[in-house]
C-alpha positions in Angstrom: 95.2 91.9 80.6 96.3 88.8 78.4 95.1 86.0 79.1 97.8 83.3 80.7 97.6 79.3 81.0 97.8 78.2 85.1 100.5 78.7 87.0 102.3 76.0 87.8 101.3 76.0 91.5 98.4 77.2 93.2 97.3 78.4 96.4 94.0 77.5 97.8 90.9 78.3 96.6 87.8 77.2 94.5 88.8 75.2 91.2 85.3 75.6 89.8 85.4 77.5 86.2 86.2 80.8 85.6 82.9 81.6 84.1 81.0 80.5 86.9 83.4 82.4 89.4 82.3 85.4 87.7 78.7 84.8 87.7 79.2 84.4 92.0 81.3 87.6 91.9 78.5 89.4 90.2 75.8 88.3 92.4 77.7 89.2 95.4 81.0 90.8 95.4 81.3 91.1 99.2 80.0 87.7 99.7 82.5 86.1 97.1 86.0 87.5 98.5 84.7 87.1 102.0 84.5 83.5 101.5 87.5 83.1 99.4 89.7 84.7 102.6 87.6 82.6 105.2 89.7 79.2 104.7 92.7 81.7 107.3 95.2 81.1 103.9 97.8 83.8 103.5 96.8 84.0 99.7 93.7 82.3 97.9 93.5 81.7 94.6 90.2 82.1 92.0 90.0 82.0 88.4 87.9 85.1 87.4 86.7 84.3 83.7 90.1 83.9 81.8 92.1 85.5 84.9 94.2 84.3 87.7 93.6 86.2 90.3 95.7 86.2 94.4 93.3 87.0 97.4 96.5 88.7 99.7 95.0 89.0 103.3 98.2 89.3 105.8 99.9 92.7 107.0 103.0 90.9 105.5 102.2 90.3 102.3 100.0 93.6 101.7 102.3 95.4 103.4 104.9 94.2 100.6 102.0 94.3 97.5 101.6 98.2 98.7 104.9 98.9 98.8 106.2 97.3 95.3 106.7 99.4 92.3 104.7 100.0 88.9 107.6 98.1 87.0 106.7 94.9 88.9 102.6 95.8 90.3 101.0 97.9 87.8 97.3 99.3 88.0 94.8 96.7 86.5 92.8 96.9 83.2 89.6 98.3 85.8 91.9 101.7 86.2 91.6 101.9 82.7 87.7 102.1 82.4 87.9 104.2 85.6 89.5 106.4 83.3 87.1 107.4 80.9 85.9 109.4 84.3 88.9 110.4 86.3 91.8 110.7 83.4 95.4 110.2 84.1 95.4 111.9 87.6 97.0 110.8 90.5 94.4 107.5 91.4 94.8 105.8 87.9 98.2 107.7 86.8 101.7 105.1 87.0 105.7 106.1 86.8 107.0 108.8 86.5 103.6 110.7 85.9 102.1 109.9 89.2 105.7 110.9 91.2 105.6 114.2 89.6 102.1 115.0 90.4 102.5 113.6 93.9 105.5 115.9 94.0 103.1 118.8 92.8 100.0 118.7 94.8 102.0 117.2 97.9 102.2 120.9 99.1 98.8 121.0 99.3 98.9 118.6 102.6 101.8 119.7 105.0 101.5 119.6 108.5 101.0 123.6 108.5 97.5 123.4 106.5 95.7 120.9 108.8 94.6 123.3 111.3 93.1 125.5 107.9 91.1 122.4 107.0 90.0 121.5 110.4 88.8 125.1 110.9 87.1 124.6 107.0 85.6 121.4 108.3 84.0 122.6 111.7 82.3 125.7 109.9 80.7 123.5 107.2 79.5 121.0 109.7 78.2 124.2 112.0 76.2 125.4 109.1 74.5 121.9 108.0 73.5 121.5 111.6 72.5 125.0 111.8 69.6 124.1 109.3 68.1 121.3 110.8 65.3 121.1 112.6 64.1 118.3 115.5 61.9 115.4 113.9 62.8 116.3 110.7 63.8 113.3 108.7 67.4 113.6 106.3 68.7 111.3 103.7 72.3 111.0 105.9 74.5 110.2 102.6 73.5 113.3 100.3 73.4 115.8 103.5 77.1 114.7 104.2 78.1 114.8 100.9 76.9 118.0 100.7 78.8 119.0 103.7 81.7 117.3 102.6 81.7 119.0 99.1 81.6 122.6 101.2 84.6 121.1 102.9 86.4 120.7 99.6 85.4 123.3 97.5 86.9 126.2 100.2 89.9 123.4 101.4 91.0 122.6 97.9 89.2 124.9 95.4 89.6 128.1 96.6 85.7 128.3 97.9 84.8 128.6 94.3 84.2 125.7 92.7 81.4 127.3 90.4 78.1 125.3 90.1 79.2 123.4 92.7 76.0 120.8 93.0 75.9 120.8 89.2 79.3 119.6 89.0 79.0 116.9 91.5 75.9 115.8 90.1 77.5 114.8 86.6 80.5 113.3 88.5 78.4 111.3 90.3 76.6 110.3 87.2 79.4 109.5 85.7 81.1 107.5 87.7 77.9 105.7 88.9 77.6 104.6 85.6 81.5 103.3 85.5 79.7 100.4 87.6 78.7 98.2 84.5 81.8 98.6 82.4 83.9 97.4 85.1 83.0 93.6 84.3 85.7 91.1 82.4 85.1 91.8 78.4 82.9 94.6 79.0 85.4 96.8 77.1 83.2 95.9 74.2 80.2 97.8 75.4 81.8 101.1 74.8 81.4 100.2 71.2 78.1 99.3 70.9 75.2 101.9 70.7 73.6 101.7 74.0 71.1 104.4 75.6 73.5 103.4 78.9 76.3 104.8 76.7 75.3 107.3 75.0 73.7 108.5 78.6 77.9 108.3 80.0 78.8 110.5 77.4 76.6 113.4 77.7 77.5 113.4 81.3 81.1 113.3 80.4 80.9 116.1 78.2 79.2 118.4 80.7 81.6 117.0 83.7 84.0 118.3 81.4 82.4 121.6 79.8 82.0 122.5 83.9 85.6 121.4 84.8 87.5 123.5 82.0 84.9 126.5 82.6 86.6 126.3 86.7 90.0 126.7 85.2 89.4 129.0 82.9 88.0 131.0 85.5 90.9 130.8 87.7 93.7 131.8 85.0 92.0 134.8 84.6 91.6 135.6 88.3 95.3 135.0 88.1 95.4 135.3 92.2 98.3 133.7 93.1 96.2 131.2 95.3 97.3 128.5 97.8 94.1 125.8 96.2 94.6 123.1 94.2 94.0 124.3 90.7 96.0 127.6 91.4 99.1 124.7 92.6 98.2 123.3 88.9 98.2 126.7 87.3 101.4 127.5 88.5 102.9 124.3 87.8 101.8 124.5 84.2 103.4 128.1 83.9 106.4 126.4 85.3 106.8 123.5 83.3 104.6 124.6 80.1 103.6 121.5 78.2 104.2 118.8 81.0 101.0 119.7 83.0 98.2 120.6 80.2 94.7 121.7 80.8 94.1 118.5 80.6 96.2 117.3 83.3 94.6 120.0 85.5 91.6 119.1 84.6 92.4 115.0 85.6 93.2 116.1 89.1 90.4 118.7 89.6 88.2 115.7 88.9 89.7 113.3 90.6 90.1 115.2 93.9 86.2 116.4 93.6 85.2 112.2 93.6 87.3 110.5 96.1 88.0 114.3 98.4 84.0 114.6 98.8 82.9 111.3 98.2 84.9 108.7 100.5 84.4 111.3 103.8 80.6 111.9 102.9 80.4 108.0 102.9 82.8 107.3 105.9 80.5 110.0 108.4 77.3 108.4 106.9 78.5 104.5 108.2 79.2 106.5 111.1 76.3 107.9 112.0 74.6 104.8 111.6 76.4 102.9 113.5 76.2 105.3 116.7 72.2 105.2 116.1 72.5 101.5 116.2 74.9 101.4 119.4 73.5 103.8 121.8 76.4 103.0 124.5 79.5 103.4 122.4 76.8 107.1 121.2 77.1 108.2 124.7 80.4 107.5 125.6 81.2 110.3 122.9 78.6 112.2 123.9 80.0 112.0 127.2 83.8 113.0 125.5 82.5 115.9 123.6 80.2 117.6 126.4 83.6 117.1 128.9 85.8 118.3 125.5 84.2 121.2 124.0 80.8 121.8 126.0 78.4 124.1 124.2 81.2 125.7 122.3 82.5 124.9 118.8 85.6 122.7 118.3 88.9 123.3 117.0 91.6 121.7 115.6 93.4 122.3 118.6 90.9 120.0 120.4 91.9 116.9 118.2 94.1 115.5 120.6 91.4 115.3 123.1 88.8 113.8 121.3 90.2 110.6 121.7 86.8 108.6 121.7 85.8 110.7 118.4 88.7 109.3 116.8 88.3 105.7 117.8 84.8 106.0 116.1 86.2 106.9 113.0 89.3 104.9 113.0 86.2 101.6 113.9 83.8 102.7 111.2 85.8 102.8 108.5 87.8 99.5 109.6 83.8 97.8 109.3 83.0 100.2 106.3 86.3 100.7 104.6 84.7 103.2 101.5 87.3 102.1 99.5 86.4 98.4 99.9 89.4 96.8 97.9 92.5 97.7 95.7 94.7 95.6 93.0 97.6 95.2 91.3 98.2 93.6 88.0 101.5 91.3 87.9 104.2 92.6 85.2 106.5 90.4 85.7 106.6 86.6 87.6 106.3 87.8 91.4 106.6 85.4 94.2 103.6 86.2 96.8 103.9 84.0 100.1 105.6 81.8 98.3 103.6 81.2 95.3 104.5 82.2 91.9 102.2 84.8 90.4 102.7 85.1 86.5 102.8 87.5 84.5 98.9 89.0 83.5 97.2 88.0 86.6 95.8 90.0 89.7 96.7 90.5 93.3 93.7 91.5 95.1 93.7 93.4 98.4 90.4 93.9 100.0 89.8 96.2 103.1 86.3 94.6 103.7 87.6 90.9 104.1 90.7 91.8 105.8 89.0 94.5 108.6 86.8 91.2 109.0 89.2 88.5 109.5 88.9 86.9 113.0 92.9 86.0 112.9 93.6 89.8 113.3 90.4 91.2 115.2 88.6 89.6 117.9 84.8 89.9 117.5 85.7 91.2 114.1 82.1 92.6 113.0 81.3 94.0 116.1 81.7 97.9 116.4 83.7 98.2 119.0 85.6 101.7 119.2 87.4 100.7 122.4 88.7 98.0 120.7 91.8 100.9 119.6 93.2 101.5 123.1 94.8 97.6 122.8 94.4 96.8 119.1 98.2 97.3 117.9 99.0 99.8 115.7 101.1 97.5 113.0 98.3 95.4 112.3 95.7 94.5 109.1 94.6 97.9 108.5 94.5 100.0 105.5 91.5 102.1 104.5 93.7 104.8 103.1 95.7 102.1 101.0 99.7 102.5 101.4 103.0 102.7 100.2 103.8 104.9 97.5 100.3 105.2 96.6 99.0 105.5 99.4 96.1 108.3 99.9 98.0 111.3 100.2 94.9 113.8 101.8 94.7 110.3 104.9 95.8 112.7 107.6 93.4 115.4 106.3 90.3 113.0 105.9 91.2 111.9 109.7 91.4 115.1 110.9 88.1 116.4 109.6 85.9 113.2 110.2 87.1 113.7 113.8 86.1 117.4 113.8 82.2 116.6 112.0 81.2 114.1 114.2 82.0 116.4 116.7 80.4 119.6 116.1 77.1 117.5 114.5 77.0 115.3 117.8 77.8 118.2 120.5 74.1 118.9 119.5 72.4 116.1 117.9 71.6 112.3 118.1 70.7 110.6 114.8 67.9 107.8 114.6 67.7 105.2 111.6 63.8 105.3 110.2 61.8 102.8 110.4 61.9 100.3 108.6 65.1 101.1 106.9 67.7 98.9 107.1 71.0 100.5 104.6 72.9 97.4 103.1 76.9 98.1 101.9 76.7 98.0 98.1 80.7 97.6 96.5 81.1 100.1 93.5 83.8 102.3 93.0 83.3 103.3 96.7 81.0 101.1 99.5 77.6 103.0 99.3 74.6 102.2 102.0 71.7 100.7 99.4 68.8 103.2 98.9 70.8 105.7 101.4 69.8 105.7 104.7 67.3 107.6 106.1 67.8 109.3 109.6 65.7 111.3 112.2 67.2 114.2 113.9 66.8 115.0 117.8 68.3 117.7 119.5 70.3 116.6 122.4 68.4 117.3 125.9 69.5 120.8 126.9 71.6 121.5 123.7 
């Protein structure tokens, strides 16, 4: 991003230095946008080291910011360093790449395949539960994200997705250690001879040793499949050189990360915040034993389980796992009537604008109810929007709905003592330390 004298007009905001803007950022991301959106301006303003960047927090406006094209809103020097992880698939690709792979894998997510992945989802939940015992005590984030990775690997990966916990594990690795190189300037650490570096790399290589060894696998199996990497396959025998290995290799990782990782995080908030609001925990209770009883549920049931869907829909509106979005200006774009040049950033952020008492009342409460009168055209966006919007939203929906519900036919979750999870902002919005649970079998279930 070059760097760019001020605009001739500014909206409102802190005129303290760049520099020292960044140190606050650092300290507390959540904390620094929050505050920049609480003055109730359309757009805020905040120099970000040498950067201009445009706080947009009003359906308008981010309705228009999701909806404007590469040419004018490209992807911001962070999608870059993202990357060095995820490639050029379909969350950091632009143009005419990213409508073609839309176009691609779009099959992957008609109407016709949701019941398939709700029936996927209930069976994995069914068998996590299965293994749990009363009183035990379960670290809530990695038992969903293993249930969430069962989910994927049959849904999207044919049920083979080889090592499966190996492969997440150097994902996770790798991207957890995007975190540091994410910072304004920190393009030069690549180049220095860090153990931090040297670390990324080794997990790189065997994310993608593991990744190519997968596809490999399936070219030979030559099945025919209906799964994401047999989509790819085909495509690639279609069009030869315009989707490469590598290209298949891009979206294999990149639907891994944000298929497993944003649902595992969106159940865990979740579950946490029915421990910690034992009302709105039996009024869904009192849905699901009047739904489904002792029996399983089904896809079909997804219509009824109303209340199970407004706990969703509320925990990721407080909890949003992808906590903010930009755009990088291309050319001079007008913004509620400011002039953004050329070089800066618009930023969007789900966690200030779920928050924002002009379009919620009681905004940090958790309140599912809240959906049966909150209008439908309102500031909410946890699955982004537009033409890059997140194309699996109806899928996530669907089988978030259909986990909470076969886990809470049975089960009531407690926080442990003395932990308290706090939201940490990274690539996705992660509970600090995790958050221990204790499991209790529902009276008579």
């Amino acid at each position: 991003m070059p760097r760019r004298g001020a605009p001739p007009e500014l909206p409102p905001g802190p005129r303290s230095p760049g520099w020292l803007n960044a140190v606050r950022y650092l300290h507390d991301p959540l904390g620094f946008w929050t505050k920049l959106g609480s003055g109730g301006a359309d757009v805020a303003h905040v120099k970000l080291g040498p950067y201009h960047c445009y706080l947009v927090n009003t359906p308008e406006l981010i309705r228009e910011t999701l909806a404007a094209g590469d040419e004018q809103l490209g992807r911001p020097r962070i999608y870059a360093e993202v990357g060095r992880v995820f490639g050029r698939g379909l969350f950091t690709s632009e143009g005419e790449l990213h409508r073609r792979q839309r176009r691609t894998i779009q099959p992957l997510f008609a109407s016709d395949r949701l019941s398939e992945y709700g029936r996927v989802a209930v069976e994995a939940a069914a068998r996590a539960d299965g293994r749990w015992q009363p009183g035990d005590v379960v670290e809530v984030v990695e038992e969903m994200r293993s249930l969430t990775l069962a989910i994927l690997t049959e849904s999207l990966f044919g049920g083979d997705a080889g090592n499966a916990s190996e492969l997440v594990h150097a994902l996770s690795s790798s991207s957890g250690m995007l975190q540091r190189f994410l910072l304004p300037g920190s393009g030069l650490l690549w180049h220095l001879p860090l153990p931090s570096t040297r670390r990324f790399e080794r997990t790189r290589k065997q994310l993608d040793s593991l990744v190519y060894g997968l596809i490999a696998e399936r070219r030979r199996q030559a099945d025919g499949g209906e799964d994401l990497l047999s989509l790819l396959l085909s495509a690639q025998a279609k069009r030869g050189e315009e989707v490469t290995d590598r290209q298949i290799r891009d979206e294999a990782v990149t639907f891994l990360f944000a298929g497993h990782e944003t649902l595992a995080l969106a159940l865990s908030w979740a579950w946490y915040l029915l421990a910690e609001h034992p009302a709105a925990e039996a009024t869904l209770h009192s849905e699901l034993d009047r739904v489904v009883g002792a029996r399983l549920p089904t896809p079909a049931d997804l219509d009824r389980l109303v209340y199970a869907q407004t706990v969703f829909r509320e925990t990721i509106r407080l909890y949003p796992p992808a906590w903010a979005m930009a755009r990088r200006v291309r050319r001079e774009h007008r913004v509620g009537g400011y002039t953004a040049p050329p070089g800066s950033t618009l930023f969007l952020s789900q966690w200030v604008s779920h928050r924002d008492p002009r379009f919620f009342s009681d905004p940090t409460a958790f309140r599912p109810e809240r959906w049966d009168e909150q209008p439908r055209a309102h500031l909410y966006f946890p699955f982004g929007g537009g033409p890059r919007g997140c194309i699996g939203e109806r899928v996530a929906q669907a089988a978030g709905v259909l986990v909470l519900a076969t886990i809470g036919r049975r089960w009531r979750l407690r926080v442990a003592a003395g932990a308290r999870p706090e939201p940490q902002p990274a690539l996705t919005l992660k509970p600090r330390g995790g958050i221990p649970m204790i499991l209790h079998r529902r009276e008579g279930r």
